[in-house]
C-alpha positions as CSV (number, residue, x, y, z in Angstrom):
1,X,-71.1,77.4,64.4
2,X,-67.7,76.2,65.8
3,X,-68.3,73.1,63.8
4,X,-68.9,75.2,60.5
5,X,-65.6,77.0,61.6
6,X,-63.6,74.2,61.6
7,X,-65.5,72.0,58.6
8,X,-64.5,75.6,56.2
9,X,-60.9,75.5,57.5
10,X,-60.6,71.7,57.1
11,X,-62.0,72.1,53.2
12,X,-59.6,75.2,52.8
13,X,-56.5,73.2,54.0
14,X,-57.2,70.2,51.8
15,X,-57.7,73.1,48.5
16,X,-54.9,75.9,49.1
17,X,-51.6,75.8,48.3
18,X,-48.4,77.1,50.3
19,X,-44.8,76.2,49.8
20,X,-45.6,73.8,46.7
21,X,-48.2,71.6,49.0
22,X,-51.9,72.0,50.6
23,X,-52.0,73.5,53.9
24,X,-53.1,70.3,55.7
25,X,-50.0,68.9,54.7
26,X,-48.6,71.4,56.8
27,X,-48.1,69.7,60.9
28,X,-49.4,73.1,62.3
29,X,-52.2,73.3,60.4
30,X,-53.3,70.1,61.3
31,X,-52.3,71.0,64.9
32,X,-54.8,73.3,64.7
33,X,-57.6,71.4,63.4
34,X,-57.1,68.7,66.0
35,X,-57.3,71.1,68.6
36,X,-60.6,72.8,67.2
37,X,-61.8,68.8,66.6
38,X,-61.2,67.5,69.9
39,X,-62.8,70.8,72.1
40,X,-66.3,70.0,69.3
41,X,-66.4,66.7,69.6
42,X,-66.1,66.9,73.7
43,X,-68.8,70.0,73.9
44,X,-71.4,68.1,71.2
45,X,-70.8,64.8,73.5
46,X,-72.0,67.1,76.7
47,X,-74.6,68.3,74.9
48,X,-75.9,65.2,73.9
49,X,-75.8,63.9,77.5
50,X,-77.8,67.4,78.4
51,X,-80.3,66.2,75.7
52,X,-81.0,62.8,77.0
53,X,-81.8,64.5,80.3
54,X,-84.2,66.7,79.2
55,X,-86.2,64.2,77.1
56,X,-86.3,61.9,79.8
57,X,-86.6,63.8,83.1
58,X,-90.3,65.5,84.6
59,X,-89.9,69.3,83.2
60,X,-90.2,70.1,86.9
61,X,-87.4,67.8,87.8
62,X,-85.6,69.0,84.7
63,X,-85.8,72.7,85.8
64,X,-84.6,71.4,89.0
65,X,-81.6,70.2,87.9
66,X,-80.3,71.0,84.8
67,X,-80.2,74.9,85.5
68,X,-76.7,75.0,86.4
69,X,-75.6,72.4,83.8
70,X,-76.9,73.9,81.0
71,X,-75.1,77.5,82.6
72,X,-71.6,75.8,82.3
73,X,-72.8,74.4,78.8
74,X,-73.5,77.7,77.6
75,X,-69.7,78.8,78.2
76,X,-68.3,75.4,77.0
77,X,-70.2,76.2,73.6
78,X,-68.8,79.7,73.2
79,X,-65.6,79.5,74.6
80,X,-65.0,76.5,71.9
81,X,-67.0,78.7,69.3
82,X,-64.4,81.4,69.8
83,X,-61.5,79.6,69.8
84,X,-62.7,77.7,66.7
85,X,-63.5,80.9,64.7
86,X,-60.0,82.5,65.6
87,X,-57.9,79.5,64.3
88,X,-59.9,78.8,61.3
89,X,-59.2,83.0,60.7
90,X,-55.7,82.3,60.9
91,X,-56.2,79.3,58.4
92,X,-58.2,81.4,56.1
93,X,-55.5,84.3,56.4
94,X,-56.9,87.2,54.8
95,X,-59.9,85.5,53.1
96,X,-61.4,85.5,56.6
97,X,-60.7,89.5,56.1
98,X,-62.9,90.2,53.2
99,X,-67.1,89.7,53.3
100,X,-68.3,87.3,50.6
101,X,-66.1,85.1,48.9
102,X,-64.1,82.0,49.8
103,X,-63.8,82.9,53.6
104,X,-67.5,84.2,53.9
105,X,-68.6,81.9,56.4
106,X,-65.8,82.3,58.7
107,X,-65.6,86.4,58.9
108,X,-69.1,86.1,59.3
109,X,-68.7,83.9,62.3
110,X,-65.8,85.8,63.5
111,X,-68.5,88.9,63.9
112,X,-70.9,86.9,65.9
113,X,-68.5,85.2,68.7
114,X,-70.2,88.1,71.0
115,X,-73.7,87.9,69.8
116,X,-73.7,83.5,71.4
117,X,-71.2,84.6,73.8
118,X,-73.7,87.2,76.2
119,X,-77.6,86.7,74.9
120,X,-78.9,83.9,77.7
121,X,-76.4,84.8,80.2
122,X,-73.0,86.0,79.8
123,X,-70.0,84.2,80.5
124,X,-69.2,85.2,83.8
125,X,-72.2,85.1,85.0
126,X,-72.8,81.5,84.0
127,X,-69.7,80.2,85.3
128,X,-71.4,81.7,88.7
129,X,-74.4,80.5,88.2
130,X,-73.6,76.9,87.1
131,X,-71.4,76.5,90.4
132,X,-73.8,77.9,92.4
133,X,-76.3,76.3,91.3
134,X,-75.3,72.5,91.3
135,X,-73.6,73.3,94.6
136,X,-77.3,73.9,96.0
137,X,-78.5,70.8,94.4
138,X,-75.9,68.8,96.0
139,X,-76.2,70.2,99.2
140,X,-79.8,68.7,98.7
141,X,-79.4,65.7,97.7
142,X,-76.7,65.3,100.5
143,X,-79.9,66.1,102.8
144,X,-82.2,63.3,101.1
145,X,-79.7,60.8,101.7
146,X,-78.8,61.7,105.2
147,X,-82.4,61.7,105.9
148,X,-83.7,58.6,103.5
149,X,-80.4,56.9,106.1
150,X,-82.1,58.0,108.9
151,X,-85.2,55.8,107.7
152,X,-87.8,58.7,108.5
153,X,-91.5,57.6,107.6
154,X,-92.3,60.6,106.0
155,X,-88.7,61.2,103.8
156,X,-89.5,57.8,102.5
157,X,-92.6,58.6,101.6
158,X,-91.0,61.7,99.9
159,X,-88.8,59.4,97.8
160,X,-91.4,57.5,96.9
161,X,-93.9,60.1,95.0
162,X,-90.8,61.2,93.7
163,X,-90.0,57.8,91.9
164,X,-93.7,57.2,91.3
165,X,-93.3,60.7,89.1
166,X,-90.2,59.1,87.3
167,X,-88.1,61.7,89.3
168,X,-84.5,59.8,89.5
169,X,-83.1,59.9,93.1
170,X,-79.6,57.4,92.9
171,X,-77.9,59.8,94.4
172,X,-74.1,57.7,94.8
173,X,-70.8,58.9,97.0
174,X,-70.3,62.2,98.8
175,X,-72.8,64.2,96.2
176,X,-70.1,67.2,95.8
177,X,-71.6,69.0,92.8
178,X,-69.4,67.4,89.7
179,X,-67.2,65.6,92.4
180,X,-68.6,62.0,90.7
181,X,-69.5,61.3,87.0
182,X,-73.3,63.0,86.3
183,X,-74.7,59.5,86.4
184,X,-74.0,59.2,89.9
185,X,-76.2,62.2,90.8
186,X,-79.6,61.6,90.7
187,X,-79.9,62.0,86.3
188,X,-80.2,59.6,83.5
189,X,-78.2,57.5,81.5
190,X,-78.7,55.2,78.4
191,X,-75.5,53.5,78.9
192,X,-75.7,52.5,82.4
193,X,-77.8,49.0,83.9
194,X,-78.0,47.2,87.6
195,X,-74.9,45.7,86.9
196,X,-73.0,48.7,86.8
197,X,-74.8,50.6,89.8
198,X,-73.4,47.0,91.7
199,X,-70.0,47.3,90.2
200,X,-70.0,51.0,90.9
201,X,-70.9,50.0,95.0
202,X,-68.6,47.1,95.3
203,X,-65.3,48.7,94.0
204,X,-66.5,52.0,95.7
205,X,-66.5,50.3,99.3
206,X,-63.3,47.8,98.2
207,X,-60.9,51.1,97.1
208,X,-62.0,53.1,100.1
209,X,-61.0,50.3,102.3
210,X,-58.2,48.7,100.9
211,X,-56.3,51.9,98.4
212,X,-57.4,54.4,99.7
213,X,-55.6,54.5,103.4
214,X,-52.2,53.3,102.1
215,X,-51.4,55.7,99.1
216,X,-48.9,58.0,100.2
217,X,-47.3,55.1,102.1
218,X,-47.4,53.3,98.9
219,X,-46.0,56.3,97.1
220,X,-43.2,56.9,99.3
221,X,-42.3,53.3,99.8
222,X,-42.2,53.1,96.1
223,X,-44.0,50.2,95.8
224,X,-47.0,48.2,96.1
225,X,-47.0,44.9,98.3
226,X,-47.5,42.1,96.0
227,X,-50.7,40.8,97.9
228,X,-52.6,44.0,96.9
229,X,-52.3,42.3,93.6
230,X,-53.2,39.2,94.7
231,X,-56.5,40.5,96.0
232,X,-57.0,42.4,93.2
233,X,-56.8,38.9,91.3
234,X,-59.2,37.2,93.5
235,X,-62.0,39.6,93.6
236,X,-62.0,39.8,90.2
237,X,-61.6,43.0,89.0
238,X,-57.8,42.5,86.8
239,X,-60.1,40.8,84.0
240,X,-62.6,43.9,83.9
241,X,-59.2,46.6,83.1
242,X,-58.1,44.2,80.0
243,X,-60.5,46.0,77.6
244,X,-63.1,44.3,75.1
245,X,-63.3,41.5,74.7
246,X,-62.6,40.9,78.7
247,X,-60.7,37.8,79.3
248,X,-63.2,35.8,81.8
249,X,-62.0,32.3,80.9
250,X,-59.0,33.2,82.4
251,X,-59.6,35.8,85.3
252,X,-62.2,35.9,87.7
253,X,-65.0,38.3,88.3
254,X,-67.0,39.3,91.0
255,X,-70.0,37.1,91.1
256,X,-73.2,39.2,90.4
257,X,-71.3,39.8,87.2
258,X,-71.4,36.3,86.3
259,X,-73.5,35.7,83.2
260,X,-73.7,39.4,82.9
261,X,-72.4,40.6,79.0
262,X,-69.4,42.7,80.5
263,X,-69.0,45.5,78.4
264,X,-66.5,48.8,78.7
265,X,-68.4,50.7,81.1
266,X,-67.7,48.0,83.6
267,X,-64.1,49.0,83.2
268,X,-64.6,52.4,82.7
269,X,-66.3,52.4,86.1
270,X,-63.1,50.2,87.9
271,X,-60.8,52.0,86.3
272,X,-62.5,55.5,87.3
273,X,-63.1,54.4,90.6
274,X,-59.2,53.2,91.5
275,X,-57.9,56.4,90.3
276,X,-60.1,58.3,93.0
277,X,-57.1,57.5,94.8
278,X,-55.4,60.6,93.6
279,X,-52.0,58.4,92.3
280,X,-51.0,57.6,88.6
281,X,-48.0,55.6,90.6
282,X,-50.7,53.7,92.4
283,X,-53.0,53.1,89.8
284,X,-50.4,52.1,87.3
285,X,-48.6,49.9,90.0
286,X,-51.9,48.1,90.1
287,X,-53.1,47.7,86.6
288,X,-50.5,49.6,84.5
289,X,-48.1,47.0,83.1
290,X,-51.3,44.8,82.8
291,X,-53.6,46.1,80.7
292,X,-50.8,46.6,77.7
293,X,-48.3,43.8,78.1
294,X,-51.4,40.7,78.3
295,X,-53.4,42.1,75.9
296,X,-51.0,40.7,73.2
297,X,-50.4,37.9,74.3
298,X,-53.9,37.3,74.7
299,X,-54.5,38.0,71.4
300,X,-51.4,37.1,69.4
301,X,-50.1,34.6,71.5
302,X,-50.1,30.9,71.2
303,X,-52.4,29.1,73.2
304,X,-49.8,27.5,75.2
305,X,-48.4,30.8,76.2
306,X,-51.9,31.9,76.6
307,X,-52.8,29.5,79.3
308,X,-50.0,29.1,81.1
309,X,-49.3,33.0,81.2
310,X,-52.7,35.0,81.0
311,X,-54.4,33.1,84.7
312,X,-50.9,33.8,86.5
313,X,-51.1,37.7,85.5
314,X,-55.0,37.7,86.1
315,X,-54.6,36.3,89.7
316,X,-51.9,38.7,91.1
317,X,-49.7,36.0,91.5
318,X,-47.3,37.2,88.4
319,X,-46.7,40.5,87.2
320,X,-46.3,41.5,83.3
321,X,-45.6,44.6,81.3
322,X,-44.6,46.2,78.1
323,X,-41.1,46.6,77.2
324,X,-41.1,48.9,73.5
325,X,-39.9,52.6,74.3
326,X,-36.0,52.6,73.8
327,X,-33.7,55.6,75.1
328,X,-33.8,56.5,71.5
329,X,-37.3,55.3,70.1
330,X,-40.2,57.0,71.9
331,X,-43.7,57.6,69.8
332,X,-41.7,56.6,67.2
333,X,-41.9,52.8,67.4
334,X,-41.0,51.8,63.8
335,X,-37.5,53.0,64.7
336,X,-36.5,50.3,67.7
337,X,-33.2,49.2,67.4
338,X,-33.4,46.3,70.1
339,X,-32.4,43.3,68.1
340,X,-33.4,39.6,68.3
341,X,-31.2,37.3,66.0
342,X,-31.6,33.7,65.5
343,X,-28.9,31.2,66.9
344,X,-27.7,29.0,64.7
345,X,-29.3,25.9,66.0
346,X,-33.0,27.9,65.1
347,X,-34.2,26.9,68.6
348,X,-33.4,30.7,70.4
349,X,-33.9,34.5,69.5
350,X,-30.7,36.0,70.7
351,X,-31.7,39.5,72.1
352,X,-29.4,42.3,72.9
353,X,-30.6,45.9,73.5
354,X,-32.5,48.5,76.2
355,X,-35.6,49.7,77.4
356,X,-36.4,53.0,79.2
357,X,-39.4,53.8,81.1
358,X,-40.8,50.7,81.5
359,X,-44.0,50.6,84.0
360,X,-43.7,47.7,86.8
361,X,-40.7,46.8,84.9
362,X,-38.5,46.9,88.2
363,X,-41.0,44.1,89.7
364,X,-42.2,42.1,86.7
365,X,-41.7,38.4,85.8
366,X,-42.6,38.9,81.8
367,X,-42.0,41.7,79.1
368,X,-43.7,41.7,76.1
369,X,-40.7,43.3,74.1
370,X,-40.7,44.2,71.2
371,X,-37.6,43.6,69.0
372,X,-36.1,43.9,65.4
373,X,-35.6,41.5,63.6
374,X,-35.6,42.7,60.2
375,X,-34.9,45.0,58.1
376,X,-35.6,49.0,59.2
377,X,-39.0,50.1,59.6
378,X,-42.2,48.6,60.7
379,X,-41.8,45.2,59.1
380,X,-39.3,44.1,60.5
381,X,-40.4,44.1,64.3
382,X,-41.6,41.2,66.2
383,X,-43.2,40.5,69.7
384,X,-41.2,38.2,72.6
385,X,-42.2,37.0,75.7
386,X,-39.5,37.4,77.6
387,X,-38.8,36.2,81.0
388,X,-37.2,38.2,84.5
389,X,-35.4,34.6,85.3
390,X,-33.7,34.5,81.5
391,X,-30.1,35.1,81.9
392,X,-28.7,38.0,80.5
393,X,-31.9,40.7,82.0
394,X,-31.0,43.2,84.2
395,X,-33.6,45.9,85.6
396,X,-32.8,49.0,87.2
397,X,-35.4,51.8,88.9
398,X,-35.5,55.0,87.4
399,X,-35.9,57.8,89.4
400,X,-39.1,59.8,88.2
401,X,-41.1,63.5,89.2
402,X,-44.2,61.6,89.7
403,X,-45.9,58.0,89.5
404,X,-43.3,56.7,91.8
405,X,-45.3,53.5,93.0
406,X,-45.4,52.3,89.6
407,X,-41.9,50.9,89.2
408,X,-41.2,52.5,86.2
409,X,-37.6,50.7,84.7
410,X,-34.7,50.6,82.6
411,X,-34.0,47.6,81.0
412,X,-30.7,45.6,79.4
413,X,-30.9,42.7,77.5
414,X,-27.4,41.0,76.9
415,X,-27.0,38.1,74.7
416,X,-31.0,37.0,76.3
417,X,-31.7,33.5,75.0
418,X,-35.0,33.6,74.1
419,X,-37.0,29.8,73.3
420,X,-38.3,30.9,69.7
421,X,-41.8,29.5,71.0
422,X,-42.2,32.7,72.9
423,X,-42.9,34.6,69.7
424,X,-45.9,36.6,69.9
425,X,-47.6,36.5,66.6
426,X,-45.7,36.1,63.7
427,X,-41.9,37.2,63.0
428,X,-42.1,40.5,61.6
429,X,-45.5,41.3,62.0
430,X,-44.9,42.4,65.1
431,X,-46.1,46.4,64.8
432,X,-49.3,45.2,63.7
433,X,-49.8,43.5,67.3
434,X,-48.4,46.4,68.8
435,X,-51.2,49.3,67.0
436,X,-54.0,46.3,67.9
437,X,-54.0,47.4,71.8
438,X,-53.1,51.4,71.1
439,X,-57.0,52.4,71.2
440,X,-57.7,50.4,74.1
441,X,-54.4,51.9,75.9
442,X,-55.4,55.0,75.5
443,X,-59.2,54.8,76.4
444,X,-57.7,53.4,79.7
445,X,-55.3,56.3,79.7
446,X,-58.1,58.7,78.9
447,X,-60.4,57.5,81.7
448,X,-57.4,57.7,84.3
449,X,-56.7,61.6,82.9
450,X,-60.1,62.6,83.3
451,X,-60.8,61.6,87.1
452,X,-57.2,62.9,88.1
453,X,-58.3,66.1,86.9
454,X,-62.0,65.6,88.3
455,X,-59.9,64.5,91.8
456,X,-57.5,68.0,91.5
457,X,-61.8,69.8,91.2
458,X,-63.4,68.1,93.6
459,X,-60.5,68.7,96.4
460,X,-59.7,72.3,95.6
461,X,-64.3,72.6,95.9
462,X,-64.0,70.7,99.5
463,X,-61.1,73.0,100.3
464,X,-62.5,76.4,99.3
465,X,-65.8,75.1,101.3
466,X,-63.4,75.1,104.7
467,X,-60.6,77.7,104.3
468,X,-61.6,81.0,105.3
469,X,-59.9,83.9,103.6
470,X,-60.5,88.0,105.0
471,X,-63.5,86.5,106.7
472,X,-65.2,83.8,104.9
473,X,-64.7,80.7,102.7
474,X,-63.0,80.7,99.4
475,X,-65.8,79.3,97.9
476,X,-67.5,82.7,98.5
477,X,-64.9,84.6,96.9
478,X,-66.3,85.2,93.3
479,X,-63.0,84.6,91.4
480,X,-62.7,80.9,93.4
481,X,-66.2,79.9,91.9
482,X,-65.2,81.1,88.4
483,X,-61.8,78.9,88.6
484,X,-64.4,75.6,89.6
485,X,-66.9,76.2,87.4
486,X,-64.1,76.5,84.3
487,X,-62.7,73.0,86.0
488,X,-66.3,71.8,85.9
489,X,-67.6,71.9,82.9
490,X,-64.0,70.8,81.2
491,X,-64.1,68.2,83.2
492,X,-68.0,67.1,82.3
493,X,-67.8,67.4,78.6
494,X,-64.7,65.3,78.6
495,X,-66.3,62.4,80.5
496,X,-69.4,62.7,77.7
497,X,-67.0,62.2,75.1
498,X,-65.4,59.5,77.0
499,X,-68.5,57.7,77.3
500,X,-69.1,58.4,73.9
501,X,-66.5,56.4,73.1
502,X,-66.9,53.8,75.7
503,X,-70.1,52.8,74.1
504,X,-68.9,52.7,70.1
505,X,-66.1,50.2,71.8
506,X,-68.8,48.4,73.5
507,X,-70.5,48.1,70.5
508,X,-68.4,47.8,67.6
509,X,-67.0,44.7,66.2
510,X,-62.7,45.2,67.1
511,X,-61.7,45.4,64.1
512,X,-64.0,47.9,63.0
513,X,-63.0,50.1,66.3
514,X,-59.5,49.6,65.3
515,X,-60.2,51.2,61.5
516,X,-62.6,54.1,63.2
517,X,-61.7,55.1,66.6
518,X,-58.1,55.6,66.1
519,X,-58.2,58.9,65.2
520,X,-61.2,59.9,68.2
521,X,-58.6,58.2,71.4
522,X,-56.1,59.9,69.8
523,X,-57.8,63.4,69.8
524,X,-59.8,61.9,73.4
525,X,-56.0,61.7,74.9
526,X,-55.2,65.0,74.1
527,X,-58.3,66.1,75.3
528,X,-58.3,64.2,78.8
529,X,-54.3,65.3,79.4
530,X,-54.8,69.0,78.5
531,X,-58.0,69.2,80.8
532,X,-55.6,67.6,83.5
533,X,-53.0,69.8,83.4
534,X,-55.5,72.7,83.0
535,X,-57.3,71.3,86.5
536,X,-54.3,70.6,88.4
537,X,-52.7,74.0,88.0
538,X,-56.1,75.8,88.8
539,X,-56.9,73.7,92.1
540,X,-53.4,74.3,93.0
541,X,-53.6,78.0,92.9
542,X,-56.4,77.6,95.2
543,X,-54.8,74.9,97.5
544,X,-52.2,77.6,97.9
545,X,-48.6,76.8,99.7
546,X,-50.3,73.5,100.4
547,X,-50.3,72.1,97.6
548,X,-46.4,72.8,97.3
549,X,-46.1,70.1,100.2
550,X,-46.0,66.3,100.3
551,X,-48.6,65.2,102.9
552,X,-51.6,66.6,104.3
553,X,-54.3,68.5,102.9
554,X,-52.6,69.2,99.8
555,X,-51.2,65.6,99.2
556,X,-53.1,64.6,96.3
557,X,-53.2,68.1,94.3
558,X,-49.0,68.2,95.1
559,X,-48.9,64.6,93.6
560,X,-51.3,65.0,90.9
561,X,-49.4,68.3,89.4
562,X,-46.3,66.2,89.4
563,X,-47.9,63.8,87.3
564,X,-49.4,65.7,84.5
565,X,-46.3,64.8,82.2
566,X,-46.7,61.2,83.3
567,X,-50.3,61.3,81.6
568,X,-49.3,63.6,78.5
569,X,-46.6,61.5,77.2
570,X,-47.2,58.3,77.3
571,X,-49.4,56.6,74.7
572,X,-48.5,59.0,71.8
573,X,-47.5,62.5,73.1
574,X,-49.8,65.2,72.7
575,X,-48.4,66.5,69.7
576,X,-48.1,63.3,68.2
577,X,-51.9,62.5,68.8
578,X,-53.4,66.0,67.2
579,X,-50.8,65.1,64.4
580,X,-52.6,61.1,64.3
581,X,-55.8,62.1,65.0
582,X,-56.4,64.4,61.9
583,X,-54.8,62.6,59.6
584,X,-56.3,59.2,60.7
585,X,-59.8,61.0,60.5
586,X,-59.3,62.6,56.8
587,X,-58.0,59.1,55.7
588,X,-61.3,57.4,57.0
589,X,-63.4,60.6,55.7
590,X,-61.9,59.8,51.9
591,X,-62.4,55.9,52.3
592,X,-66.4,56.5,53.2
593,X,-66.4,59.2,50.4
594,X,-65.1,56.4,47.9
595,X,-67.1,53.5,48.9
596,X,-70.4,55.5,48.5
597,X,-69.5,57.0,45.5
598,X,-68.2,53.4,44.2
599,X,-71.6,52.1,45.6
600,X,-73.9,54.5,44.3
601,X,-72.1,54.0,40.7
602,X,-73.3,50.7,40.9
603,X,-69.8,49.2,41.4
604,X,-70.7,45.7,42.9
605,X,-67.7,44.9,45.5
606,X,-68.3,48.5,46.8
607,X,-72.1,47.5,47.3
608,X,-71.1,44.3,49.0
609,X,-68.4,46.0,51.5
């Protein structure tokens, strides 16, 4: 029904006329159908996940377990159902006033937000329920493992009927209810092999050990020592964060991964276990300036600059990042000005301009900048390689609310002589390498947004389980549970449409991901960052005055709610991503319209394509 809501607006914007245009030419209205697209697409992602559980788990296992998920499902699917039919009202104006007609459908739908919102269970009572419940069954499967630890005859021989019925009992980390992704507690997955359940225990144990202790340290030291990279490098897990396909030839990778096909849930996993840490600053210091300043020139470079480059970055030994957004030039990228001119011996690029929040600028050896040079516009940008040791580049630390550790950077360029075999693809065609990494960019930053905000739940549920309030815990306090269960199941959907995606980029040829999932990371960003910022102020309020101070219990809420911005803008800002998203989709919807209408006409190259 929230689907039909939006479907009826989206055919109503593309008909009716305002102002001398259609409506969806209009950037609110397709504000609004961004924002109804990305909360469906999210639920129906969930609910496909909640489907694969029940045809694959023992009913009684299935009763067991799914009771509280399919509680907080409940209110994801109405809540989205009546936000859905209010904006498509508002698109419809007063058609979605008047029964029958044009807007039949959505005053219909309008009427019936109440009848999906109480039958099975009303909202408030799910949002109980649902916490309640999976807090029960992690309590559980906390006791199993305890117990199955303790290597008690008869536990094991528990565990082993209950494998013998096809029960699943991987139960991974501290089992908080929702504190890990649902794959990690005890239920199915088509997605995930032995390779990832090894991945998932080896960077688990490495993070905990080696991150873990040293963030805030890290954070307020504002940087990261340069052999955390190194080790990084040398156990292999730089190569997994490049995105597909995963540069093994010239990183390394931990061993039981060797001859394994590595695919994005390998990185989805690293990259979702690093930011446990609780730090954009110390997860971008790591991996930030990597995984979009190689990726070109991995792809675009030429192979000398490939080899001598990518292994360097891989091992730690060399840091690189991306040098585009100007003081002036933001989202907007076809409007650099940073300039790149030809000496007159043809030997040099000659490159004069700035750069403004760079990440691991301050500390990089190479920035892949992009400069102009030609004409206004798009095609005239091109791609350098451009070295720290060049004279004529000067860096200087800019002073951020959040993601300290990261060294984000402004950066000069004067008179920069720059050998012209350091282009990066060809002159002028530089945007073109640019919009090549943007999906992978922000899948990463989509995977980042969605365990901060799963971080910001899963403290604020260990902290209402200890601080007592007028004589008992938070957690017992009706109103706390309400504010976790809303986290929750925000939190959950977005990972299923995460791994949603995950899997079409694991599986589709890149250059058909780069036509098609445009438009999805876009509306997947917004969806991860407003879900943050949604989690970060909720846990907050129940963290209290201590999450208003640096160190201690609060530290990572405190950091994390500075660093909701951090997480919004970058990559496209929200605004700029409904915007994208909408149109990007609509323009893909009319080209499969076309080709099957071409095709079905009997038109020959439309067959063939």
């Amino acid at each position: 029904f929230a689907r039909v809501c939006y479907e009826e607006a989206l055919k109503h914007a593309n008909k009716r006329k305002t102002f001398g245009k259609t409506l969806v030419q209009h950037p609110v209205i397709r504000f609004k159908l961004g924002e109804m697209a990305r909360q469906i697409e999210a639920t129906h992602s969930w609910m496909e996940q909640v489907a694969y559980q029940v045809g694959t788990m023992h009913p009684l296992e299935a009763n067991m377990k799914l009771g509280g998920v399919t509680a907080l499902l409940k209110v994801q699917c109405t809540k989205v159902f009546e936000y859905c039919a209010r904006e498509s009202a508002q698109i419809f104006g007063g058609l979605s006033y008047s029964r029958g007609g044009v807007g039949e459908k959505v005053e219909r739908l309008n009427r019936e937000v109440r009848a999906m919102a109480v039958p099975g269970g009303s909202e408030e009572i799910m949002l109980d329920l649902g916490i309640k419940q999976m807090s029960k069954l992690a309590e559980m499967a906390k006791t199993l493992v305890e117990q199955a630890e303790q290597e008690n005859a008869g536990n094991k021989k528990q565990m082993a009927m209950a494998r013998a019925m096809g029960v699943n009992t991987d139960v991974f980390g501290d089992a908080n209810a929702f504190g890990d992704p649902y794959w990690y507690q005890a239920s199915n997955s088509p997605f995930y092999n032995e390779s990832h359940r090894k991945l998932r225990e080896y960077v688990r144990g490495l993070f905990e050990k080696e991150i873990m202790p040293h963030v805030f340290e890290w954070d307020e030291n504002l940087e990261i020592p340069r052999e955390v990279h190194r080790k990084m490098g040398s156990l292999g897990l730089t190569s997994l964060a490049m995105g597909h396909p995963y540069p093994v030839e010239y990183g390394n990778i931990p061993d039981f991964l060797k001859g394994v096909k590595i695919d994005v849930f390998h990185e989805l996993i690293v990259s979702d276990e690093l930011c446990r840490c609780g730090s954009g600053g110390v997860a971008w210091g790591l991996v930030g300036g990597l995984t979009i300043g190689l990726p070109p020139v991995l792809r675009f470079g030429p192979k000398a600059m490939r080899d001598r480059v990518a292994p360097e970055c891989l091992s730690g030994e060399k840091i690189i990042c991306l040098a585009i957004t100007e003081p002036t030039a933001g989202s907007d990228v076809a409007n650099i000005r940073c300039s790149a001119k030809k000496s007159s011996c043809g030997k040099y690029y000659i490159v004069n301009g700035e750069k403004k929040w760079i990440t691991n600028g301050i500390w990089a050896d190479y920035f892949t900048v992009a400069v102009r040079t030609g004409g206004p516009g798009m095609g005239g940008i091109s791609l350098l390689l451009i070295e720290k040791t060049m004279p004529g580049v000067t860096t200087r630390r800019m002073k951020c609310s959040g993601v300290w550790s990261s060294g984000t950077t402004f950066i000069s360029f004067d008179d920069v002589k720059v050998p012209v075999e350091n282009l990066i693809g060809k002159e002028n065609k530089g945007f073109k390498c640019i919009m090549h990494n943007f999906n992978h960019e922000r899948f990463a930053l989509c995977a980042q947004t969605n365990r901060f905000a799963r971080v910001c739940y899963e403290e604020a549920l260990k902290h209402a389980h200890r601080r007592k309030t007028f004589g008992k815990p938070l957690i017992q306090h009706q109103v706390i549970r309400w504010k976790l269960a809303e986290m929750s199941r925000l939190v959950e959907a977005t990972h299923a449409w995460l791994e949603n995606v995950a899997y079409q980029l694991s599986t589709m040829h890149p250059l058909e991901a780069n036509m098609k999932l445009g438009g999805v990371t876009a509306l997947l960003k917004v969806q991860c960052t407003k879900v943050f910022e949604y989690c970060a102020r909720e846990s907050a309020q129940i963290f209290g005055g201590l999450s208003y101070s640096r160190g201690g219990v609060g530290e990572k809420v405190e950091r994390l709610n500075r660093e909701v911005r951090a997480m919004a803008v970058p990559g496209g800002s929200e605004e700029i991503m409904l915007d994208l998203g909408v149109r990007q989709m609509r323009k893909l919807a009319e080209m499969a319209k076309t080709l099957v209408s071409e095709a079905n006409q009997g038109n020959e190259a439309s067959s063939r394509l």
